[in-house]
C-alpha positions as CSV (number, residue, x, y, z in Angstrom):
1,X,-22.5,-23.7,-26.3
2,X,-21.0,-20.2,-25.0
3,X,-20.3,-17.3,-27.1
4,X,-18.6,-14.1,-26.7
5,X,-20.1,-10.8,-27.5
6,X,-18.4,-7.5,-27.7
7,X,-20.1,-4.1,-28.3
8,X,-19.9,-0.1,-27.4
9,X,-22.2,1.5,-25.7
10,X,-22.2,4.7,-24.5
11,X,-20.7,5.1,-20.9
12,X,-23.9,6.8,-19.3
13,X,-26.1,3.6,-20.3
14,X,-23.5,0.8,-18.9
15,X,-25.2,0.0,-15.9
16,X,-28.7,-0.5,-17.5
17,X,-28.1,-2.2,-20.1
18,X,-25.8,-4.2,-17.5
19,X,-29.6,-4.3,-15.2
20,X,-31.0,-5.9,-18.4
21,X,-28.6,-8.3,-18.3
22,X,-28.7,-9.5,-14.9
23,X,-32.6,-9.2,-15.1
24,X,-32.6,-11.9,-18.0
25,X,-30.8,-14.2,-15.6
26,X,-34.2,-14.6,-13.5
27,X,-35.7,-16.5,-16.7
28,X,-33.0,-19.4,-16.0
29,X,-33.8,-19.1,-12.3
30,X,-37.5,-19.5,-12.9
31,X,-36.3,-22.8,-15.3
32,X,-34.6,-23.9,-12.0
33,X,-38.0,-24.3,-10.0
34,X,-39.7,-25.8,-13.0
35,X,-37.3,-28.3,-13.2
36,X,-37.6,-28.9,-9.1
37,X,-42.0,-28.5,-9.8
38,X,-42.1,-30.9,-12.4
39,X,-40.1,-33.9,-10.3
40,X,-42.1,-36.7,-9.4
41,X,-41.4,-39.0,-7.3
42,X,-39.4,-41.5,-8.7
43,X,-37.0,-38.3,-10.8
44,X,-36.6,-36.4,-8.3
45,X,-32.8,-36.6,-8.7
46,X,-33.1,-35.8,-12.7
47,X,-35.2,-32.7,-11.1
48,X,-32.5,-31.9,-8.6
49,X,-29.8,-32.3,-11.1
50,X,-31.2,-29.9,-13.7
51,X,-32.1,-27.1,-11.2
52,X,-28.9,-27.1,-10.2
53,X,-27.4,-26.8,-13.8
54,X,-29.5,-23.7,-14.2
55,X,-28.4,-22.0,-11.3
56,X,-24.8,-23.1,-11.4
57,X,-25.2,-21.3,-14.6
58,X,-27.1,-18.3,-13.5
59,X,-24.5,-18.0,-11.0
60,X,-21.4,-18.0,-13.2
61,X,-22.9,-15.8,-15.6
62,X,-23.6,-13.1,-12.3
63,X,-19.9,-13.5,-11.5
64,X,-18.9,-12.6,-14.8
65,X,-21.5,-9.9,-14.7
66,X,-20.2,-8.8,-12.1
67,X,-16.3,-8.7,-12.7
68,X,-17.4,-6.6,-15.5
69,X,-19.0,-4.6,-13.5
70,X,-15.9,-4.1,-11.4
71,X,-13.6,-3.7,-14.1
72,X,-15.5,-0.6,-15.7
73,X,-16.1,0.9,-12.3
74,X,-12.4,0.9,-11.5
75,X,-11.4,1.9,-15.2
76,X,-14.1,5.0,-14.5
77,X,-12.5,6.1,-11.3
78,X,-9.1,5.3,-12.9
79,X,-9.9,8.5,-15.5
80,X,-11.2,10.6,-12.7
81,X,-8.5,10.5,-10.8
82,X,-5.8,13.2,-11.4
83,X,-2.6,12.0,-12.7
84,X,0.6,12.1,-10.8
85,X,2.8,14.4,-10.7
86,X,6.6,14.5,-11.4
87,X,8.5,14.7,-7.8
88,X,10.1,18.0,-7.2
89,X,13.3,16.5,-7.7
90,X,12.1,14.9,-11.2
91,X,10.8,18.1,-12.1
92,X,14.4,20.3,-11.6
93,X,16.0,17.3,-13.5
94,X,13.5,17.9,-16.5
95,X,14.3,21.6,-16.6
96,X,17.7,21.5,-16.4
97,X,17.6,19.1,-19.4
98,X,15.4,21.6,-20.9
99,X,17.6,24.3,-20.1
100,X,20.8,22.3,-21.7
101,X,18.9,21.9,-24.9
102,X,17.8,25.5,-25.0
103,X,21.5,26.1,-24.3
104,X,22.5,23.8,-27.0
105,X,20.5,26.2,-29.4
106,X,21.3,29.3,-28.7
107,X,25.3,28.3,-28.7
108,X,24.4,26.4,-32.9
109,X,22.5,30.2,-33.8
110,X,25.6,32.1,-32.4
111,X,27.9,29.8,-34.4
112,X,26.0,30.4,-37.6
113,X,25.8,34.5,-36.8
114,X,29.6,35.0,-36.6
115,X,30.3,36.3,-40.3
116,X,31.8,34.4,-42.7
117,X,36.0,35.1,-44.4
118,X,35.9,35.8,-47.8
């Protein structure tokens, strides 16, 4: 049975509680070679066959450690890095919108300044 767990932890701890992790893989590991120790003769395959299962599984659970791994390195870097810019040309096109709207506004206050008939 496989389950899925999801928790915060604070960014600075990630990679130890990540070493934890990875170190608690060695248990299944050391399953592995009691499972290839304990083989007689005549099971050897039965030995073979359930070392294997733990390290195909210790080896899936590294990749996923791993990808994980990955994934919040690039997401850290990703918020390091400095945002892009607008292009010069991007940029006048903002400001002359900018400079329309302000336009826009000062032309509805000089409509509403002109003195009303009475």
């Amino acid at each position: 049975m496989r389950a899925t767990i999801s928790f915060e932890a604070d960014a600075s701890r990630v990679n130890d509680i990540m070493r934890s992790l990875v170190l608690e893989e060695s248990n299944a590991l050391q399953d592995a070679l009691v499972s290839l120790e304990g083989a007689t003769a005549d099971r050897i395959v039965e030995g073979i066959s359930n070392a294997l299962e733990h390290i195909y599984g210790v080896a899936s659970q590294l990749e996923q450690y791993r990808q994980m791994m990955v994934l919040f390195e690039k997401a850290k870097f990703e918020t390091i890095l400095p945002q892009s810019s607008d292009s010069p040309l991007e940029f006048v096109g903002k400001l002359k919108k900018f400079d329309n709207f302000i336009d826009r506004i000062n032309e509805q206050e000089g409509d509403n300044d002109t003195p009303e008939e009475g």
